[in-house]
C-alpha positions in Angstrom: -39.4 -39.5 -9.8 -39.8 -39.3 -5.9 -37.5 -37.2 -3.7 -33.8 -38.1 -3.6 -31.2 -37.8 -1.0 -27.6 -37.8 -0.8 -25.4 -37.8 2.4 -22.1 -36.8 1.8 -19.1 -37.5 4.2 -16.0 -35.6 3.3 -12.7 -35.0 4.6 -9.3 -33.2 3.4 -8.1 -36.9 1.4 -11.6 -38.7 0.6 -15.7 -37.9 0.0 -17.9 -40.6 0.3 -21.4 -39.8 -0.8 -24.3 -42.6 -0.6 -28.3 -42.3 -0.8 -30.7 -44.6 1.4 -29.8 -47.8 -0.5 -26.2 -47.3 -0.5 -25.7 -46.5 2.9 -27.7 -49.9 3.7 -25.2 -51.6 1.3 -22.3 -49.8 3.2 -23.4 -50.6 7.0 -24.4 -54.9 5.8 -21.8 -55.7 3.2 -19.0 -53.7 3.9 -16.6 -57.2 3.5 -18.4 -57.6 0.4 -17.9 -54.2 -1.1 -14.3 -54.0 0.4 -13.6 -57.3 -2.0 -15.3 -55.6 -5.3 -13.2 -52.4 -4.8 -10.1 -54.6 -4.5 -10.5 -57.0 -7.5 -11.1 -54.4 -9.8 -8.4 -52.0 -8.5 -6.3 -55.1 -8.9 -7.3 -57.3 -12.1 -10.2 -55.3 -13.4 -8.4 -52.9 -15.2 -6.3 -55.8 -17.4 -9.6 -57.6 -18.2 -10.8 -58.0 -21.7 -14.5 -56.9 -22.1 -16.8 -59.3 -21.4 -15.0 -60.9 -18.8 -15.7 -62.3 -15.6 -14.0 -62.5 -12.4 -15.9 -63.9 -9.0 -14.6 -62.4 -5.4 -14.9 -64.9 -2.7 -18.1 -64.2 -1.5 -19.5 -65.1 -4.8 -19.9 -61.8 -6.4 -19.0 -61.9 -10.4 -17.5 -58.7 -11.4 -18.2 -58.4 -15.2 -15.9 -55.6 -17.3 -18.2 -54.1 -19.7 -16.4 -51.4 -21.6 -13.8 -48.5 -21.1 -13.1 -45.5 -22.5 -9.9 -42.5 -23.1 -11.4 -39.3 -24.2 -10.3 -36.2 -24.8 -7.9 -34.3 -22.1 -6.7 -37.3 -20.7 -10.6 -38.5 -19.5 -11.0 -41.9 -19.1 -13.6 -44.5 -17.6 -14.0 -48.1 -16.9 -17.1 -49.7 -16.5 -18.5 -53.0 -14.9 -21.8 -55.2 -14.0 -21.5 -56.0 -10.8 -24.3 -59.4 -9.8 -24.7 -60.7 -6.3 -27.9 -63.3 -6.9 -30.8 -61.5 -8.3 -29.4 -58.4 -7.2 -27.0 -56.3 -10.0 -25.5 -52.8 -10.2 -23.4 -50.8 -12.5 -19.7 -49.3 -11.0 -18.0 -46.9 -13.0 -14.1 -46.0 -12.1 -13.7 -42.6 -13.9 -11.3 -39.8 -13.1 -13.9 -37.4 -12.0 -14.3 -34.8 -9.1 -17.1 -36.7 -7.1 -18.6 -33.6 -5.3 -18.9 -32.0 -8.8 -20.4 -35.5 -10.3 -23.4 -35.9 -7.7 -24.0 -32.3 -7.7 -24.6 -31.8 -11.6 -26.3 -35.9 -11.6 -28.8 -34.1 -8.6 -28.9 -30.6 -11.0 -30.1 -32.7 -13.7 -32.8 -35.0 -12.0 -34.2 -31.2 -10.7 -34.4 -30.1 -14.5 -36.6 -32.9 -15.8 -38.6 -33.6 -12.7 -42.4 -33.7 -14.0 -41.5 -32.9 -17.3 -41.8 -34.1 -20.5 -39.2 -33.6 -23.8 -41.0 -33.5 -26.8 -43.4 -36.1 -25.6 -40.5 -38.2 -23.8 -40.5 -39.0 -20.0 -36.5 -38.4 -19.2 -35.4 -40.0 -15.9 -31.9 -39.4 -14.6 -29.8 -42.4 -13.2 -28.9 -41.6 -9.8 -25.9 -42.7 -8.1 -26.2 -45.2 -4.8 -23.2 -44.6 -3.5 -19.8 -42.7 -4.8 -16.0 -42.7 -3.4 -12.8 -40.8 -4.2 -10.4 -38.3 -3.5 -11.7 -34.4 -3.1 -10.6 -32.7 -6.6 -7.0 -31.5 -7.2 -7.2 -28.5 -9.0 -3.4 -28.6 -9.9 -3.7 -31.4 -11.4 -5.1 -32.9 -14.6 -7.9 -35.0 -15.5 -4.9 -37.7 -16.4 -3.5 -37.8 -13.0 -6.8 -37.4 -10.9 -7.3 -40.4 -8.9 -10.3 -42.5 -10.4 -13.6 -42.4 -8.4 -16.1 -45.0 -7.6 -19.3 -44.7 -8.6 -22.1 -47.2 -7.5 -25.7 -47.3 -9.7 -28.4 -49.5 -11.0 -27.8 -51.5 -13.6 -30.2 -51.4 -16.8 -29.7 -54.3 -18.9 -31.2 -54.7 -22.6 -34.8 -56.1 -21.5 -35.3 -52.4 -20.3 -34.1 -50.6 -23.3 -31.1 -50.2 -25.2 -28.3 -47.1 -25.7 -29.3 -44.3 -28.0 -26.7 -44.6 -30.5 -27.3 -48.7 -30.4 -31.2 -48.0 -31.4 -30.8 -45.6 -33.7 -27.8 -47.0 -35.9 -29.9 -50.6 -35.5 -32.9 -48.9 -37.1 -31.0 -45.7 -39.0 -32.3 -47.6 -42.3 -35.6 -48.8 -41.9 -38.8 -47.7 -44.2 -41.1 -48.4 -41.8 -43.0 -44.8 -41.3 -43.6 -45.3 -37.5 -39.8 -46.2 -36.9 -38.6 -43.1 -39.3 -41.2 -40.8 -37.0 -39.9 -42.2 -33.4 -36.3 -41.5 -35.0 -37.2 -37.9 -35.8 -38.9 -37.2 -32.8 -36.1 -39.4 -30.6 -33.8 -36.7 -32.2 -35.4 -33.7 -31.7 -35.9 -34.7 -27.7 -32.2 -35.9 -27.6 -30.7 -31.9 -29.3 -33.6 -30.3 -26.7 -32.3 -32.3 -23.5 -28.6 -31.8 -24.5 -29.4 -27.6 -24.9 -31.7 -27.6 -21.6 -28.2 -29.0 -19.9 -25.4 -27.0 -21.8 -27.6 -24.4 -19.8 -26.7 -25.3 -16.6 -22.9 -25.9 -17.3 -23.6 -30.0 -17.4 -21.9 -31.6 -20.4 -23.4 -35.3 -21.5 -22.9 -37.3 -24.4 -26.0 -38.2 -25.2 -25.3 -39.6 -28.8 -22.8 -41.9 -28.1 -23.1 -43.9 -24.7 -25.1 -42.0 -21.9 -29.0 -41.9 -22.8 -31.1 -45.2 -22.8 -33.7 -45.4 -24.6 -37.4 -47.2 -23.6 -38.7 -48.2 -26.7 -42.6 -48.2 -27.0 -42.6 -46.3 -23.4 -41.4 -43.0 -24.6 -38.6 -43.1 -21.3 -35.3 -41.8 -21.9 -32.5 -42.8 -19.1 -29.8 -39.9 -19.1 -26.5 -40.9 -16.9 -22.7 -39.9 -16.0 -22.9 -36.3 -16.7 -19.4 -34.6 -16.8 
């Protein structure tokens, strides 16, 4: 997976972590992220999924999905497209020190290895923003954080859950097999992080799947 770094800038009220690529976005288009940050602070929040809203330098912020979880957790998601270039930016109510320290735990874990036959990659963040965490407070009342990826859209694989409920009742032997095996790789990465203190939802919305590749994308552990 190559080597990985993260600088981190923090401060009594804000962190602001950012790898190679995100610092290059931060130092050119600082206008341009400035204007992102606003519109979805401002209107992205009230937008139905699948919307689209455009900033004024052009950039079409898309919503994709949100969530409200347990203990007052909740996320918003959107696909962020500037010409050929698109990311993924999650606002989540999150500790961001935590968040990049368990994403770069992770990556660690299953570099040069292989789960039950299955390259697993981990999604690394470009750049993340928010306030250090309050431990007086709860989850619900945490100020959201930022958090700046790559965007993998459905010509490089599809979520877990999407593939196997889409294929859950096929008779085709090689499709049954890839679901067992799929399954068995999915319980052993889940155990090989509950190790390490890293919850993931791997079932429902955070591994991709590669199919005919034998990749698995893991992202936003907790």
């Amino acid at each position: 997976m190559g080597k990985y770094s993260l600088h981190v800038k923090a401060t009594a009220r804000r962190i602001l972590a950012y790898n190679p690529l995100g610092k290059n976005m931060i130092s050119r288009h600082p206008k341009k992220m400035l204007e992102v940050k606003r519109l979805i602070e401002k209107e992205g929040f009230a937008m139905p999924q699948g919307a689209t809203k455009t900033t004024k330098s052009g950039i079409a912020v898309q919503r994709l999905a949100n969530g409200n979880y347990k203990g007052g957790y909740s996320t918003a998601t959107f696909r962020i497209a500037h010409g050929k270039k698109v990311f993924f930016v999650r606002y989540s109510r999150i500790d961001p020190k935590e968040h990049t320290q368990k994403h770069i735990l992770a990556r660690k874990l299953f570099e040069n290895k292989k789960i039950n036959g299955y390259n697993v990659r981990v999604l690394m963040p470009h750049i993340l923003y928010g306030k250090p965490k309050q431990e007086d407070l709860p989850k619900s009342e945490m100020d959201p954080t930022f958090t700046v990826t790559d965007y993998l859209d459905a010509s490089q694989g599809t979520l877990y859950k999407d593939y196997f409920d889409r294929n859950y009742s096929t008779k085709d032997p090689k499709i049954v097999h890839e679901l067992k095996e799929l399954e068995i790789a999915r319980k052993k990465i889940e155990i090989m992080l509950g190790v390490k203190q890293i919850s993931f939802e791997s079932r429902d919305r955070n591994m991709f799947v590669v199919p005919g590749k034998k990749v698995l994308w893991l992202f936003d552990f907790e």
